[in-house]
C-alpha positions as CSV (number, residue, x, y, z in Angstrom):
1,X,1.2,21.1,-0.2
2,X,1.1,22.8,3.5
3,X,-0.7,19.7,4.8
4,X,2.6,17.9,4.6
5,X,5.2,20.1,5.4
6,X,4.4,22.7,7.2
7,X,3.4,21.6,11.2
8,X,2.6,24.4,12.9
9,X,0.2,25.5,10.1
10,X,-1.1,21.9,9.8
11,X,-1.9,21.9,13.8
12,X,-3.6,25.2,13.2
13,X,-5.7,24.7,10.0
14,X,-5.0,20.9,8.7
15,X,-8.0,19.9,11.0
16,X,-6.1,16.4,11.3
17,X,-3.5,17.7,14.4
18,X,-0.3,17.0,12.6
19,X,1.0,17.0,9.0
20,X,0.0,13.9,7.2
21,X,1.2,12.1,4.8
22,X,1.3,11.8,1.2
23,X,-1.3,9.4,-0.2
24,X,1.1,8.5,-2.8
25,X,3.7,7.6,-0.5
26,X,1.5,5.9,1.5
27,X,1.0,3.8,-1.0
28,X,4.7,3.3,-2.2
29,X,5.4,1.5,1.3
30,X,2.7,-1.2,-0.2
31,X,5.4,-4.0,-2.5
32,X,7.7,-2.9,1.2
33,X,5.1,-4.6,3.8
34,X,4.2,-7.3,0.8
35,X,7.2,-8.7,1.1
36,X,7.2,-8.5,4.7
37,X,4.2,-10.7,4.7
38,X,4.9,-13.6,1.8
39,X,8.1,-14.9,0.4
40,X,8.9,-16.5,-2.9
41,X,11.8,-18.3,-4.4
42,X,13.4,-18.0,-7.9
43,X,11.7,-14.7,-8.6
44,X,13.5,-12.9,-11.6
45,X,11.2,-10.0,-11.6
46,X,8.0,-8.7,-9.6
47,X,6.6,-5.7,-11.3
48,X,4.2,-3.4,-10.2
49,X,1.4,-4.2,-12.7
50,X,-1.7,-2.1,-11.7
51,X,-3.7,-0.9,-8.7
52,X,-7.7,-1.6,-8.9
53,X,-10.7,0.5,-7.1
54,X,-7.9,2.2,-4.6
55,X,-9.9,4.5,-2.3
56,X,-8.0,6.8,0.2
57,X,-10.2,6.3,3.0
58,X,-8.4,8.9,5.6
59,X,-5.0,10.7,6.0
60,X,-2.5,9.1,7.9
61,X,-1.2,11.6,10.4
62,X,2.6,11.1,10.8
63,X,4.3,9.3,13.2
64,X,1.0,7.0,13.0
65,X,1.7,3.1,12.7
66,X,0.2,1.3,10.4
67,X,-0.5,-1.9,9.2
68,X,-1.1,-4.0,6.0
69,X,-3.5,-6.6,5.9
70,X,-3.8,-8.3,2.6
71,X,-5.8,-11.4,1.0
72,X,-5.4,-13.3,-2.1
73,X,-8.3,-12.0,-4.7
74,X,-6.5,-14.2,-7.3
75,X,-3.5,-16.0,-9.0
76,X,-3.2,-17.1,-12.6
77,X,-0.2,-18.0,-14.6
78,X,-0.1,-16.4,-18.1
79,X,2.1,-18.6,-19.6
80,X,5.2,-19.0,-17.0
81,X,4.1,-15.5,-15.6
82,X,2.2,-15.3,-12.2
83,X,-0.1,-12.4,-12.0
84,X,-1.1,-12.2,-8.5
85,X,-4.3,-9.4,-7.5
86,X,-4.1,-9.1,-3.6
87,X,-7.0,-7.0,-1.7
88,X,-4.9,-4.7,0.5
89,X,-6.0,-2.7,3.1
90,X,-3.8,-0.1,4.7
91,X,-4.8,-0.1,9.0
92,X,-4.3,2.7,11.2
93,X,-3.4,1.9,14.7
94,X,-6.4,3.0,16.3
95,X,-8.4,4.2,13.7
96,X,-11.8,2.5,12.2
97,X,-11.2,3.6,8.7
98,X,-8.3,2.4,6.9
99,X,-5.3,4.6,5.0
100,X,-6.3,3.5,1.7
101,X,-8.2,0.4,0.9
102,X,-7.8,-1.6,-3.0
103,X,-7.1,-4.0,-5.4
104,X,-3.3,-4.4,-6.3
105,X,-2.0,-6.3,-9.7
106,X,1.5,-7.7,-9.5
107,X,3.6,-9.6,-12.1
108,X,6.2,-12.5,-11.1
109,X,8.7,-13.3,-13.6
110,X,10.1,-16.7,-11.9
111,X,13.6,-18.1,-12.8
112,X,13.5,-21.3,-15.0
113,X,16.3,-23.1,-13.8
């Protein structure tokens, strides 16, 4: 897509000033800034379980910064595995709406030792 490589066509005709970024890798920063926010011990394995009611609110024009903000919808242990949903929100400096705005399922696989 144009709208993400292309600048000069982007400043002309994207309507957003600049290229933007991918949704999708917008969203791939996501289990980055997670684990810039909490830390565990004796994980063996997180994996990416599934992503609930995600709405991309509005592009994120690069070289924007943004921001996670997250809060715990819920944490259950399945039988010595933690699945943890987490509302996330994706901030935009200086923007009302958010990037992208959902509900994100991870699993942790904890060492038994």
């Amino acid at each position: 897509q144009w709208i993400h490589l292309d600048q000069e066509r982007a400043k002309k005709e994207g309507g957003f000033g600049n290229t933007i970024a991918h949704g999708y890798l917008t969203l791939s920063i996501l289990p980055h800034l997670w684990k810039e926010i909490a830390e565990f011990s004796n994980i063996k394995m997180m994996i990416n379980y599934g992503i609930e009611k995600l709405r991309f609110n509005q592009p994120v024009v690069v070289d924007s910064e943004v921001r996670l903000r997250v809060k715990l919808s819920s944490l259950v242990n399945l039988r010595g595995i933690s699945k943890c949903q987490l509302h996330v929100t994706l901030e935009i400096k200086d923007q009302k709406k958010p990037a992208f705005s959902g509900e994100m399922v991870f699993l942790y696989h904890f060492d038994q030792a």
